[in-house]
C-alpha atoms as a printed R data frame, in Angstrom:
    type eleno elety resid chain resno      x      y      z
1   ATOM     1    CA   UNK     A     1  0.000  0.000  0.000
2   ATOM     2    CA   UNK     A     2  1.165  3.482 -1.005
3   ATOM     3    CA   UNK     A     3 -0.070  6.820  0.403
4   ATOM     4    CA   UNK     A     4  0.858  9.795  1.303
5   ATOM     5    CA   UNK     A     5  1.907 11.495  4.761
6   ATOM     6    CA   UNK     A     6  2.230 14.550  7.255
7   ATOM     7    CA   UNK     A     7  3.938 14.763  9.937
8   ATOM     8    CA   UNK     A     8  2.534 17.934 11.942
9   ATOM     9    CA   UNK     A     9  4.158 20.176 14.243
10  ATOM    10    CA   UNK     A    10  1.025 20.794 16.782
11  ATOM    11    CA   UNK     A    11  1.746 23.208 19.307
12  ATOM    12    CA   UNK     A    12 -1.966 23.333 20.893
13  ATOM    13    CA   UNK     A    13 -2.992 22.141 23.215
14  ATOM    14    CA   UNK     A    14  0.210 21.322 24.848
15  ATOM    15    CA   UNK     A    15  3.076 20.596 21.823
16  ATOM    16    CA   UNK     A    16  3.216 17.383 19.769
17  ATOM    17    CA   UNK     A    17  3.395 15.451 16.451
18  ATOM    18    CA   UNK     A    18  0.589 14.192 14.723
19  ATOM    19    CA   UNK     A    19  1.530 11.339 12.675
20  ATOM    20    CA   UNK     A    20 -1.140 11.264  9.962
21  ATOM    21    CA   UNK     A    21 -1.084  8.190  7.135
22  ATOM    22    CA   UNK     A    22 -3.531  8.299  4.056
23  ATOM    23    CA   UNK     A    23 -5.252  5.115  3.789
24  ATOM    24    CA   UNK     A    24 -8.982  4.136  2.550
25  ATOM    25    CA   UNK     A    25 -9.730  7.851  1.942
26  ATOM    26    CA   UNK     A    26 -8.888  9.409  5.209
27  ATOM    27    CA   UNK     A    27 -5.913 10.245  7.286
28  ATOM    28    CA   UNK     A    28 -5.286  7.801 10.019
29  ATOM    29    CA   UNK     A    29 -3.378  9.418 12.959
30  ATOM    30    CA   UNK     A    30 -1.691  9.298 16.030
31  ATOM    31    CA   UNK     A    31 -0.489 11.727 18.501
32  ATOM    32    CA   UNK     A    32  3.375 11.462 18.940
33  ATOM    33    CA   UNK     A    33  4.072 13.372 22.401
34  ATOM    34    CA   UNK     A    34  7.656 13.175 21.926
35  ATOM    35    CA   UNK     A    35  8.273 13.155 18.270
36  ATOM    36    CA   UNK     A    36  9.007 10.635 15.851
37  ATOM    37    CA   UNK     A    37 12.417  8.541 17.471
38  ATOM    38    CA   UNK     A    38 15.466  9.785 15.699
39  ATOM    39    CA   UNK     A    39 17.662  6.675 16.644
40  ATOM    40    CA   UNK     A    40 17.001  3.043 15.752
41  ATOM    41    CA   UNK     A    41 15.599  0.591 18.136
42  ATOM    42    CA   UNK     A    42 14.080  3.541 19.992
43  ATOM    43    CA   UNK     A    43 10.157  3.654 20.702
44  ATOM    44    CA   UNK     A    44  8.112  6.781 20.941
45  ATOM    45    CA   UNK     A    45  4.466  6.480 22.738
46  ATOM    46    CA   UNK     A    46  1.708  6.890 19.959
47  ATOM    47    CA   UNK     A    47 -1.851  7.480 20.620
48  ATOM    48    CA   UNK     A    48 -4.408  6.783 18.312
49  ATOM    49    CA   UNK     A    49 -6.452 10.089 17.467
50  ATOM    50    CA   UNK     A    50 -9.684  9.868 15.274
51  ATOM    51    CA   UNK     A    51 -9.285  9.798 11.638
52  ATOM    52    CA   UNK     A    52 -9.074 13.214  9.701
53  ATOM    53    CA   UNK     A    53 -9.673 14.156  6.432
54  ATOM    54    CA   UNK     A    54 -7.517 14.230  3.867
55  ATOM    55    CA   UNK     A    55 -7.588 18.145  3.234
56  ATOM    56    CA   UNK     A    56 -5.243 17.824  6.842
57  ATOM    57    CA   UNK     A    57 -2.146 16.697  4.078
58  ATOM    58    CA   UNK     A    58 -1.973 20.674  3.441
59  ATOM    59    CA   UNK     A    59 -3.417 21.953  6.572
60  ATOM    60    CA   UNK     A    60 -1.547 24.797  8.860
61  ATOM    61    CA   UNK     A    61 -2.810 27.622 11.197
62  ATOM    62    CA   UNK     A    62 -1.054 29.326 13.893
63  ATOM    63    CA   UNK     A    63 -1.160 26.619 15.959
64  ATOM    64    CA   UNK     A    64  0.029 23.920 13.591
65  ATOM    65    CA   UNK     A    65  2.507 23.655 10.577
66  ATOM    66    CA   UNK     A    66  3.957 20.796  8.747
67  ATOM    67    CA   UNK     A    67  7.139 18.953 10.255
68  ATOM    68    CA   UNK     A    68  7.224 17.088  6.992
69  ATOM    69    CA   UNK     A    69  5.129 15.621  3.916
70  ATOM    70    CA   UNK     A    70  5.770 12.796  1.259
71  ATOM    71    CA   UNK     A    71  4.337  9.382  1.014
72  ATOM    72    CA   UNK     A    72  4.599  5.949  2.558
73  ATOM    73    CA   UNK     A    73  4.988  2.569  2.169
74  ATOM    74    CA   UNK     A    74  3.285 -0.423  4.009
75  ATOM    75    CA   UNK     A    75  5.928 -3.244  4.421
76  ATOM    76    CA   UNK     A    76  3.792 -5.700  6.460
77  ATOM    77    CA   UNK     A    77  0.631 -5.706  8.860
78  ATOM    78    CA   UNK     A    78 -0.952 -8.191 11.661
79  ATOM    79    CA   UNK     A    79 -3.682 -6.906 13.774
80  ATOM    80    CA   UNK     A    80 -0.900 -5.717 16.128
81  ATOM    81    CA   UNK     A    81  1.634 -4.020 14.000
82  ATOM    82    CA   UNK     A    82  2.167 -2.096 11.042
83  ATOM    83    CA   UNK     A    83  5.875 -1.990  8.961
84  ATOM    84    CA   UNK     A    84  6.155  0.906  7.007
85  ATOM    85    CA   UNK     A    85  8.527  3.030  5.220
86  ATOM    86    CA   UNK     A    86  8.035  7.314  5.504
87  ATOM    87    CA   UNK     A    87  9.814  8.718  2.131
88  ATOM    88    CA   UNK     A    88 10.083 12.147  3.375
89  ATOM    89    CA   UNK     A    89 11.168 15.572  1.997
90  ATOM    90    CA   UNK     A    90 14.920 14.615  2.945
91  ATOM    91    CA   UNK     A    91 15.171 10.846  3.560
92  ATOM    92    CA   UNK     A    92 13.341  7.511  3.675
93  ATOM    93    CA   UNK     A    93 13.014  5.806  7.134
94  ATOM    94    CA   UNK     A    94 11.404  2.537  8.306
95  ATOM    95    CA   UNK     A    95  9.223  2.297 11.154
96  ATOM    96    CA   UNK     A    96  6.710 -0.021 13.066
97  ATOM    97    CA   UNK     A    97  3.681  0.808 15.136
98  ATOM    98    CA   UNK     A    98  3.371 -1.665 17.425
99  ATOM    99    CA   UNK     A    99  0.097 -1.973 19.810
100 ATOM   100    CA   UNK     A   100  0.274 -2.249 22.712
101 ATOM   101    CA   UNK     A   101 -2.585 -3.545 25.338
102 ATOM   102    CA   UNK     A   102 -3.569  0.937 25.866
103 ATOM   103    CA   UNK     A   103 -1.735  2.942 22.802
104 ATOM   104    CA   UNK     A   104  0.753  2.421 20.253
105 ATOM   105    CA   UNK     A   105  4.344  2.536 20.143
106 ATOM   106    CA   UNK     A   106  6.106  3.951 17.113
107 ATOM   107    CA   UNK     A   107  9.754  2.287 16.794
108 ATOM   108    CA   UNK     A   108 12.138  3.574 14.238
109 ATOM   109    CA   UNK     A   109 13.769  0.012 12.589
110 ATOM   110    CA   UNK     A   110 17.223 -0.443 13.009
111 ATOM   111    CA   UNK     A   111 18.447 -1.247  9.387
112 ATOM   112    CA   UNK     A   112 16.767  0.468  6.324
């Protein structure tokens, strides 16, 4: 599966990520606290955030603006993970959301 992505910059109401994935006609999303991990083998908490539109792949205001913007790649899914490549404005990088028994945990893969 191919789609495309934004990563937002939210600053309200306290600052975050959104993580948002096009897929079936709508954004899925997640709310990164802490950012997407820069390192590999390190995990990230991910909530799950209702779906949004898919207008929200060009969406800013002053309270949000986009971190980053290209399109991704599905690798593999089970009902409790997702394997996915983000090809981003600068680089590619692999990641897996990973349920767990509350949220999600987004884990940036060690080798590309």
């Amino acid at each position: 599966m191919n789609g495309r992505f934004v990563l937002h910059d939210h600053r309200k109401p306290r600052p975050h990520f959104d993580l948002r994935l096009e897929e079936d006609g709508v954004l899925r999303s997640w709310a990164v606290p802490q950012g997407l991990p820069t390192d590999p083998g390190r995990n990230r908490l991910a909530v799950a955030v209702p779906d949004h539109d898919l207008d929200h792949l060009t969406y800013t205001d002053e309270h949000k603006s986009i971190a980053d913007t290209g399109w991704w790649e599905e690798h593999d899914r089970t009902d409790r993970r997702i394997l996915f490549t983000l090809h981003g404005r600068d680089d590619a990088v692999r990641y897996a959301l990973i349920r767990t028994d509350r949220d999600w945990l987004l884990h940036r893969v060690k080798d590309q």
